[in-house]
C-alpha positions as MATLAB code, in Angstrom:
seq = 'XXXXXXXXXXXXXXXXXXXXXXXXXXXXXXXXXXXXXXXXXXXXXXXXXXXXXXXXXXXXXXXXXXXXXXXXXXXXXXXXXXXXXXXXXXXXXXXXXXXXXXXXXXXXXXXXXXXXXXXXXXXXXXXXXXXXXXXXXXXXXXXXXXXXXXXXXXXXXXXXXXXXXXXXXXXXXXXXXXXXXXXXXXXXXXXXXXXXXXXXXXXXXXXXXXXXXXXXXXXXXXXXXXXXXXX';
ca = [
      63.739  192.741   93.507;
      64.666  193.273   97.296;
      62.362  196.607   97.668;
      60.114  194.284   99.800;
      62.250  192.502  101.997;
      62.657  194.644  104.928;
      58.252  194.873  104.925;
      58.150  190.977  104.776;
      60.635  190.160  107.690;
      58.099  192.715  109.739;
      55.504  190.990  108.643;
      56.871  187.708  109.378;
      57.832  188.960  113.087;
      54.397  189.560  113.248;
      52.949  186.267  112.389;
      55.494  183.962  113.584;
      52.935  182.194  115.881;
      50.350  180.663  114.054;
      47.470  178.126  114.689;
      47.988  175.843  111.669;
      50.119  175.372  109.108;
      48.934  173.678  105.379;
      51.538  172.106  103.391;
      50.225  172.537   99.564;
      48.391  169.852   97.641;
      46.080  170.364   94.560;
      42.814  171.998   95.671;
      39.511  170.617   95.202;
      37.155  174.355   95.151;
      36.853  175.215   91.608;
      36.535  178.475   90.516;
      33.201  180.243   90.864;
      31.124  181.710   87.854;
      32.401  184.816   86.183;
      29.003  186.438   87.535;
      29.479  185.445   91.139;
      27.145  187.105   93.422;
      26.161  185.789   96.586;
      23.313  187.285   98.302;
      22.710  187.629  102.491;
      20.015  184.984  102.620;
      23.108  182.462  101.493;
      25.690  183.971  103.499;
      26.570  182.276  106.530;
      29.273  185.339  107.796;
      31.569  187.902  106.207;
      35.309  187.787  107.032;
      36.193  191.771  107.683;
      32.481  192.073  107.719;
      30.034  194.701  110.007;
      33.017  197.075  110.280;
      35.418  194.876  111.452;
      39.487  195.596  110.942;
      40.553  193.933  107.673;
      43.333  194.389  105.998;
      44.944  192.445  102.450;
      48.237  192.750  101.508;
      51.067  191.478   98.739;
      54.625  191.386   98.356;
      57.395  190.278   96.419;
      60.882  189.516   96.899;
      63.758  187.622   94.275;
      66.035  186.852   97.095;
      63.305  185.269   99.866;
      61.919  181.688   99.563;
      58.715  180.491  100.715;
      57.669  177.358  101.336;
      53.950  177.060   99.375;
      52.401  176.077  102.760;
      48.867  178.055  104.236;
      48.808  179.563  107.516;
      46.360  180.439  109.998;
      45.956  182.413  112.992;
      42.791  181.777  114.183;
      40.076  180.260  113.854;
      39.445  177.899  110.857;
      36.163  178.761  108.417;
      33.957  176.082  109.525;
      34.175  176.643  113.122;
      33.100  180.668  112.731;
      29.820  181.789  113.777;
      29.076  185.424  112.271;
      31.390  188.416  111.413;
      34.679  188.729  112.308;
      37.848  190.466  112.250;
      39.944  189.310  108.915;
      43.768  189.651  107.693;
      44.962  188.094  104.441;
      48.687  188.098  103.513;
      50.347  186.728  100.298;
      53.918  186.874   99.774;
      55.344  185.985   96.571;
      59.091  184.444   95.446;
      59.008  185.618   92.131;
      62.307  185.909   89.690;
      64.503  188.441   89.409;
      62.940  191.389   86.934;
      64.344  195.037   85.406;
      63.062  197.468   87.608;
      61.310  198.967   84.710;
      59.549  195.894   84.529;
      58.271  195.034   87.868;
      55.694  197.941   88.633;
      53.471  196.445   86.153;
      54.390  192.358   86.930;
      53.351  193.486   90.515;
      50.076  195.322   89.608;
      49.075  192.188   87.411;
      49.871  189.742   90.619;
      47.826  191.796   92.774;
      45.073  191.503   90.497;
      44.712  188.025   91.209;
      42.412  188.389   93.880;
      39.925  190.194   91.886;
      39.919  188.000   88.769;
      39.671  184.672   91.071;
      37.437  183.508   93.812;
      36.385  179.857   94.414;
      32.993  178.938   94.326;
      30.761  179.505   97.778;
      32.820  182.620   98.479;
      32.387  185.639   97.442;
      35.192  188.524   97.012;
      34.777  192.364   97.532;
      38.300  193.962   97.846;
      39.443  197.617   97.976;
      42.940  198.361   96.886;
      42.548  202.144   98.014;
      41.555  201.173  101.608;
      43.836  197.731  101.536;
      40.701  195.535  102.544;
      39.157  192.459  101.048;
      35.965  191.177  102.517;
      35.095  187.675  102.081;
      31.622  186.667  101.806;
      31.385  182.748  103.058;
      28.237  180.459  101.914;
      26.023  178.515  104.206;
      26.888  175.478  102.114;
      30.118  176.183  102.165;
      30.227  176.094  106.088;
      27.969  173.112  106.099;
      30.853  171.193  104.014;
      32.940  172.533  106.819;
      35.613  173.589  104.088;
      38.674  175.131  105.719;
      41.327  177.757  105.386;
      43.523  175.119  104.075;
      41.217  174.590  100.577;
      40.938  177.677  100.256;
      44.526  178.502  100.654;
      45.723  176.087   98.061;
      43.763  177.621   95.480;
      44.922  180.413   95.888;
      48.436  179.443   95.634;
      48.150  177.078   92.468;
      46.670  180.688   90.630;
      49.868  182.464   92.098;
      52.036  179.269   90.913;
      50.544  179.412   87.080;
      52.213  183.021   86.792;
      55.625  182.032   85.104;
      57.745  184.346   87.126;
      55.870  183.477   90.797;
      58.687  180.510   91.700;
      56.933  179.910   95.391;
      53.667  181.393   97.472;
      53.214  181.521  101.197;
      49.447  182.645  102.162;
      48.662  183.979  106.041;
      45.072  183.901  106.744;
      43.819  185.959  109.898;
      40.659  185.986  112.048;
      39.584  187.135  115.379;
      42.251  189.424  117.962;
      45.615  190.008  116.330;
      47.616  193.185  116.064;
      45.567  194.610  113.029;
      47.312  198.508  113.007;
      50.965  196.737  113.045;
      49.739  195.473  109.651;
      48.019  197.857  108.569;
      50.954  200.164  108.826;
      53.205  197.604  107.212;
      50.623  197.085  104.133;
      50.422  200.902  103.985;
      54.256  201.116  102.965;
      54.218  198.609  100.315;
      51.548  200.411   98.849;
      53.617  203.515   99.137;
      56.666  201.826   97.890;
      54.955  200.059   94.530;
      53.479  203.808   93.916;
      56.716  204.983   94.427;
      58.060  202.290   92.219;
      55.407  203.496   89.562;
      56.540  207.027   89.867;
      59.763  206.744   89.155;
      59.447  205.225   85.751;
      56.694  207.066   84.920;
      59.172  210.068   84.103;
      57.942  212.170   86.948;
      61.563  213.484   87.697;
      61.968  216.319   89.976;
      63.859  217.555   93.150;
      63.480  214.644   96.091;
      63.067  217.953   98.780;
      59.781  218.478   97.403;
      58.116  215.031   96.428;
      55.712  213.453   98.280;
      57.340  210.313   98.393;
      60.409  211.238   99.692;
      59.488  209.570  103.387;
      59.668  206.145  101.854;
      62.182  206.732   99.984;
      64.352  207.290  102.562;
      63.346  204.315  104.634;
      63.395  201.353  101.971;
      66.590  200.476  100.520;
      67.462  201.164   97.255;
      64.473  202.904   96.281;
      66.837  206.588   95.737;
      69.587  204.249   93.878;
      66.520  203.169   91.630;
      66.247  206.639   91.395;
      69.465  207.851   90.388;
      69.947  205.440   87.991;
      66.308  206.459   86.053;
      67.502  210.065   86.478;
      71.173  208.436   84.349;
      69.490  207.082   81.521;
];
């Protein structure tokens, strides 16, 4: 699965210079209760929160290794006041799958961050507008509990997926170059619909699809094609 690749290397380019870096070890947040709500009065600040840019994104690659570490760019969770700007990037070595088969082992990795959250955060994530706002607890902040802890759950949950063979996690806050990945997270989006749409016998004349655009840019994608067309 080398769809990806070219998006990742962008993405890299764009976060080559981080703050911190978190080699893995086993967290210590647990996970929170199924009914997690966390009200205002508790919250100490919202990442992506009060209209802030925000923007979540996954990909996968069989040919890419990663190096289970967290990174941040920023500023670390226990030293943020209120509010603030918030990027979140997970990119996945997973093994080699069909190409019938990876639509749906992507759409169940991306779910990930919907069915997990560690307790004294809260989750609300959009995969239509690519944003995940992350509600932080007072008590949370007051345990000063970093990006690192937070990061290393996440990757043990990506790690317990059989096919996921190594995780790196990007964490964001405060001035980066937000529409660079916003652009970049708009095209894997594009390409895992496109990905969908292919094997979901929707066969027609390339001139007129809508997805033609990203077609054309990510390699392989019209092979993939042609080859659905063959069978």
């Amino acid at each position: 699965m080398i769809l990806y690749d070219g998006f990742i290397k962008d993405i890299e380019a764009l976060v080559h210079a981080c703050d911190s870096v978190f080699p893995y070890s086993e967290p210590a947040l647990k996970d929170a209760p199924k009914s997690n709500i966390m009200l205002l009065k508790d919250t100490a600040f919202e990442l992506g929160g009060s209209s802030q840019p925000n923007v979540s994104t996954l990909a996968v690659s069989s040919d890419m290794h990663f190096d289970n570490c967290t990174y941040l760019i920023g500023q670390d969770l226990y030293t943020i006041k209120r509010d603030c700007a918030f990027g979140k990037i997970v990119l996945l070595e997973i093994a080699d799958v069909s190409e019938d088969e990876a639509f749906e082992k992507i759409k169940e990795l991306e779910l990930v961050r919907y069915k997990y959250c560690p307790e004294g955060f809260m989750t609300r994530a959009s995969a239509l507008s690519m944003r995940e706002q992350i509600r932080v607890g007072k008590k949370t902040v007051n345990k000063k509990i970093s990006f690192k802890e937070y990061g290393n759950f996440l990757i043990k949950k990506y790690l317990s997926f059989p096919l996921v063979k190594s995780v790196k996690v990007v964490f964001i806050t405060g001035d980066f170059d937000y529409t660079s990945l916003s652009v970049i997270s708009e095209k894997i989006k594009s390409t895992t619909g496109a990905l969908n749409h292919i094997f979901d016998n929707i066969l027609f004349d390339c001139n007129s699809c809508n997805l033609k655009e990203i077609c054309d840019e990510v390699e392989g994608m019209k092979e993939l094609h042609r080859k659905t067309v063959q069978k």
